[in-house]
N, C-alpha and C positions, 0 to 999 in steps of 0.2 A: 480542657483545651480551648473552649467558648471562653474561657476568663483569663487566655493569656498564661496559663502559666508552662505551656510549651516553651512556644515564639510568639510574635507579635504577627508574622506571616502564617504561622497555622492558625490562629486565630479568627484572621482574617480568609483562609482558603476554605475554613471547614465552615464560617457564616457561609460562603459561596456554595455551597455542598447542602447547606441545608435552604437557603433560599432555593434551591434547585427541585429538590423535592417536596417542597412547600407546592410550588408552581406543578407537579407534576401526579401532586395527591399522593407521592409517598408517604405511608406510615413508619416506618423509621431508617436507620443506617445500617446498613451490613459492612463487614469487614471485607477487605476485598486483598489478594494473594501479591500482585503485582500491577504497574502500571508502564505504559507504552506511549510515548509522549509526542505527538504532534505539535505542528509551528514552530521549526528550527531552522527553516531556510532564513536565510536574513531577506531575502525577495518578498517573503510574506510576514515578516516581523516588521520590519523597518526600525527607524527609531524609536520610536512609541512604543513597539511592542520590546526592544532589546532592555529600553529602558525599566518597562516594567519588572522584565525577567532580574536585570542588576539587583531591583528594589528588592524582589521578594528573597531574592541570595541575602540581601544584606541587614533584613531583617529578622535572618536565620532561619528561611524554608531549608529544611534538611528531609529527604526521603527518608521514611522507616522501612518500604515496602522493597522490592529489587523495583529500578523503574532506567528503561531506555527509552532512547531516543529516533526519531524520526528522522529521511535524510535532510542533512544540510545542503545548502545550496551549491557545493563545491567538494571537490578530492581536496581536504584539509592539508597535502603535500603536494598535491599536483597541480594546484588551482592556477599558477601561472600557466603551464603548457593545457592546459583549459583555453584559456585565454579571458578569463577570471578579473576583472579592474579592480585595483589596489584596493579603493575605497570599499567595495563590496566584501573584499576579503577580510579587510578589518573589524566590518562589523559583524561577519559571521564567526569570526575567533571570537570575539567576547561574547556571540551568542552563548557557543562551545562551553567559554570558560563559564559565564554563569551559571550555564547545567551543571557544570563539575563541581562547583561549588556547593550545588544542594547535592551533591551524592549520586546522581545522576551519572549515569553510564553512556558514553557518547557513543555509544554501539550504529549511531547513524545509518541507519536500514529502515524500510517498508516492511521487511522479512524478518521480523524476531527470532520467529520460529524455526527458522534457517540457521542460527546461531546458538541454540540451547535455552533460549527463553520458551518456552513449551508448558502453556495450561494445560493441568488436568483438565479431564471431562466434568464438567457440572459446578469448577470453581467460579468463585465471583473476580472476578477481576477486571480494571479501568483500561481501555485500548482505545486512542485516539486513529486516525489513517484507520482510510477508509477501507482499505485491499485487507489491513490486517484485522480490523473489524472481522469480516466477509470471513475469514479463515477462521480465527480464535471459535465465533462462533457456531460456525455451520461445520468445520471439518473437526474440528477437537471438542467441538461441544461444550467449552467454555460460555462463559456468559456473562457479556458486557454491552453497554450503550455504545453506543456510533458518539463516544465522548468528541469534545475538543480539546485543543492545547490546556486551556487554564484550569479546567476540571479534570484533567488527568493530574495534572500537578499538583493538583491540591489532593486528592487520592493517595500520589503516590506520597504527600507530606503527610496526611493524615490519616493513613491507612482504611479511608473509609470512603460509601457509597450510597447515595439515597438508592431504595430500592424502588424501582418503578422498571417499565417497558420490559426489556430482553430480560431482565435479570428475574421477569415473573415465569410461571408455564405456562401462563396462559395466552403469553403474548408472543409465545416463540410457535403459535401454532400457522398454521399454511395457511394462507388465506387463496389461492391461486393453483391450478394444478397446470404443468408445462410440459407437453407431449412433447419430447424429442422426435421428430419424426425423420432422420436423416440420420445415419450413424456419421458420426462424430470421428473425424482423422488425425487431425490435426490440433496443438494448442494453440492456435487462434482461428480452431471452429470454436474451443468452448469461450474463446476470447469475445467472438463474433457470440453465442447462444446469450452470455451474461450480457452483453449492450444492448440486445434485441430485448429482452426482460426488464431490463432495470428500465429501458423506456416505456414498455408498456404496462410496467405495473408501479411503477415509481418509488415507494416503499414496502408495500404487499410482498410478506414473507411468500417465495414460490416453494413450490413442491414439483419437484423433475422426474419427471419418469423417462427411463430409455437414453439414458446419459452413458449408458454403458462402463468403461473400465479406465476412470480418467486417471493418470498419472499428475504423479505431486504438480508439477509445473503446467498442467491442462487443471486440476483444481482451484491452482494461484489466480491464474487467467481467470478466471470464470467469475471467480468472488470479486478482483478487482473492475472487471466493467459492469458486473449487477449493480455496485456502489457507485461508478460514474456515470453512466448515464441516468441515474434513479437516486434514492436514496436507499438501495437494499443492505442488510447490516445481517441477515440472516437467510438462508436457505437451506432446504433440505432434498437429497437426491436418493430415492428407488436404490437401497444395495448398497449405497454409497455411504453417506453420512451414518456420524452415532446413532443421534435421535431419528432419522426417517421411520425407524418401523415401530415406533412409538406413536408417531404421527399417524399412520392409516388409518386413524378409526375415530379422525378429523377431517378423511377429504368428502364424506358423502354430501353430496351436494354442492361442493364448490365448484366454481367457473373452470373450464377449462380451454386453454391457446394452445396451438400450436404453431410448432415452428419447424421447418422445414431447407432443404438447401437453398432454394429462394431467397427465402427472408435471409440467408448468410452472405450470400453474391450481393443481394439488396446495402445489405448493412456494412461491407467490406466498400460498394461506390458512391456511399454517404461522405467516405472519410478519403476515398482517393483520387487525384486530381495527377494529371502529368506533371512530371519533374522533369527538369534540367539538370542540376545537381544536389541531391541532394545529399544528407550524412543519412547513413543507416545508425537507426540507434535501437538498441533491443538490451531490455533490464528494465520493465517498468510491468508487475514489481521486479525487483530487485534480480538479478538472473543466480538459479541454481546451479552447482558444479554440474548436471546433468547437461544442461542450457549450457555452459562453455566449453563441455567435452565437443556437444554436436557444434559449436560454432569453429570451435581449432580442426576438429577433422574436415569443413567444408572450406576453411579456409587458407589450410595449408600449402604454404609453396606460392602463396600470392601476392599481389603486389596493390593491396587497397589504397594508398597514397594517404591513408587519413579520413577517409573518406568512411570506416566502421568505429562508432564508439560502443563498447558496452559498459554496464554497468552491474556493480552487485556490491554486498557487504565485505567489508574486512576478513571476516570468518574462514568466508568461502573464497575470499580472495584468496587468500593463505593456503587452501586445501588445493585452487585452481593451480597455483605456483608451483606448488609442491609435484602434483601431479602431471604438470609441463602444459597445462593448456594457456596459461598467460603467455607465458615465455611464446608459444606457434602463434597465438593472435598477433604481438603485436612485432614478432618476423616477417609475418605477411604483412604489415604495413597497419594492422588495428591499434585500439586503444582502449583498454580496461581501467576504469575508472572507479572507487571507492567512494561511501560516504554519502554521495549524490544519485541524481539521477537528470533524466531532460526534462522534468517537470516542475523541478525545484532550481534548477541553474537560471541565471541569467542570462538564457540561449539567443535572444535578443540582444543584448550588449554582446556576443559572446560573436556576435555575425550569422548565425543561423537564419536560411529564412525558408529553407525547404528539407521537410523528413520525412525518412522510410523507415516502418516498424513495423514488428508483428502483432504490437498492442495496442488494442482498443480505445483503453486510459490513456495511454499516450500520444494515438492521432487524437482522440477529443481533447484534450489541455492543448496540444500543439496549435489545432485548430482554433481555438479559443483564443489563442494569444495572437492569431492573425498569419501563420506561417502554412505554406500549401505542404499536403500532406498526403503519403501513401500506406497502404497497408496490405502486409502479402504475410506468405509464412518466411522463416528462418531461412531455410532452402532458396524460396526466389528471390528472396530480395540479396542473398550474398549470391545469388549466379547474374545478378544486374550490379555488381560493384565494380568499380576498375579495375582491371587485374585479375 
């Protein structure tokens, strides 16, 4: 493959694979199952980066492995009533198409595993995004780097992985132990538990104890803001996780934090400031059919003006349809959006300049990008909507 007689672009992805593990003290490459491919917004490609992607299409990067994609920056059918500008749209189609071109499944979700993309326990595999990282590894027990865009695609081209960090045992061990000291109610307490972590341990795998009985959509949360306010790519939870009780007899002796309803009030008026108008946006990641059962039954019979957008996958889009929750959101005046999310749109061009969410990730990017921002649960923030 090193001599070209793939393509010309495997060639060149698997030099980048192994300069990678040069730099990293890898001893050699492992084979890796699948890949999950981040930098597909065109907001965070631009030209440079579309054009790259053309290149390596056109010098015959073709997936061997299954490999999806991250969201793009827009509903790929809905992007006008987004309110989506022409030129943006254009260059996020031919993002699209050059994924498609190497073999690439535009599955455009945070949430793979929402869709049937679902690691075994224990396999190797390349996952770019960061929420999905946080899940692959700590709840399915998968085991992948906190990759980026061009290293997942060369993976998912060359079926292969230096082996180094997550992908060892030795490096998926706790360094951190986190006394849940507050039971836990809501999914954005454990939205709130991961931001309050990932800021005070920055990369340092935690170890939770007292996490209690999280549901799918309270463990999505949790991995997604450990990854944004930190760099955590792995956790282990008391009861919860595969590997945790393999882990016990690595916490002797390590540090221990706590955290409390305190630090959760604390860390919820970090990220909220009064609003005037703002959108409610909840799907970051991605929202589950459970997530838009509860958001049609709180929303039914109302009259939002536009004023709720959510967001999820294709997939679940599909199952929410079927099941009648799209159809009641956007009766009462909502808006269900594919493909995207608020963190990869162009919510700036788009007129946004104030949000209300239940997620952590998404008051942190929002606030980042300059827009004043609230954050409650699902419940309060649709009994403060109009209507």
């Amino acid at each position: 493959m090193l001599a070209g007689e793939d393509s010309p672009a495997a060639a060149k992805l698997l030099e980048l694979l192994v300069a990678l593990g040069e730099v990293f003290g890898a001893e050699r490459l492992v084979t890796v199952e699948s890949a999950h491919i981040s930098g597909v917004s065109y907001k965070n490609l631009g030209e440079a980066g579309l054009e790259w992607l053309e290149e390596q299409a056109d010098l015959g990067a073709r997936a061997r492995i299954r490999a999806t994609l991250n969201p793009a920056g827009m509903d790929m059918d809905l992007w006008r009533e987004m309110g989506v500008p022409e030129e943006f749209a254009e260059g996020q189609r031919r993002v699209i198409e050059a994924f498609e071109m190497m073999d690439v499944e535009p599955t455009c979700t945070c949430t793979p595993y929402l869709i049937g993309h679902i690691p075994k326990f224990g396999s190797q595999v390349a996952w770019a995004e960061s929420s999905a990282v946080c899940f692959s590894n700590s709840v399915l027990g998968a085991r992948t780097n906190r990759e980026s865009g061009p290293t997942t695609i060369a993976s998912a081209v060359t079926g292969l992985a230096a082996l180094y960090g997550y992908r060892l045992d030795e490096n998926r061990r706790p360094g951190v132990i986190v006394d849940v000291e507050e039971v836990l109610m809501t999914t954005m307490d454990y939205s709130a538990l991961g931001y309050i972590t990932g800021r005070r341990l920055g990369t340092t795998v935690p170890y939770f104890r007292r996490l209690g009985r999280p549901s799918l959509e309270a463990l999505k949360a949790l991995g997604a803001a450990c990854a944004t306010s930190g760099g955590i790519a792995l956790w282990h939870g008391e009861g919860v996780t595969p590997e945790a009780g393999v882990m016990e007899e690595h916490l002797a002796g390590l540090e221990k934090i706590v955290v409390g309803r305190g630090d959760i009030e604390e860390a919820a008026a970090w990220l909220t400031r009064p609003l005037n108008d703002p959108v409610t946006v909840l799907g970051c990641p991605h929202s589950t059919l459970g997530e838009l059962r509860e958001i049609a039954g709180l929303v039914k019979g109302g009259d939002l003006e536009g004023s709720l957008w959510v967001f999820t996958s294709r997939g679940v889009y599909a199952e929410a349809v079927e099941a009648g929750y799209v159809g009641v959101i956007e009766e009462a005046g909502g808006r269900v959006y594919r493909d995207t999310c608020m963190v990869v749109a162009p919510v700036r061009e788009m007129g946004w300049r104030e949000v209300a969410t239940n997620s952590f990730k998404a008051a942190h990017y929002m606030a980042n990008m300059g827009l004043e921002t609230r954050i409650g649960t699902i419940r309060e923030l649709l009994s403060e909507v109009p209507g």
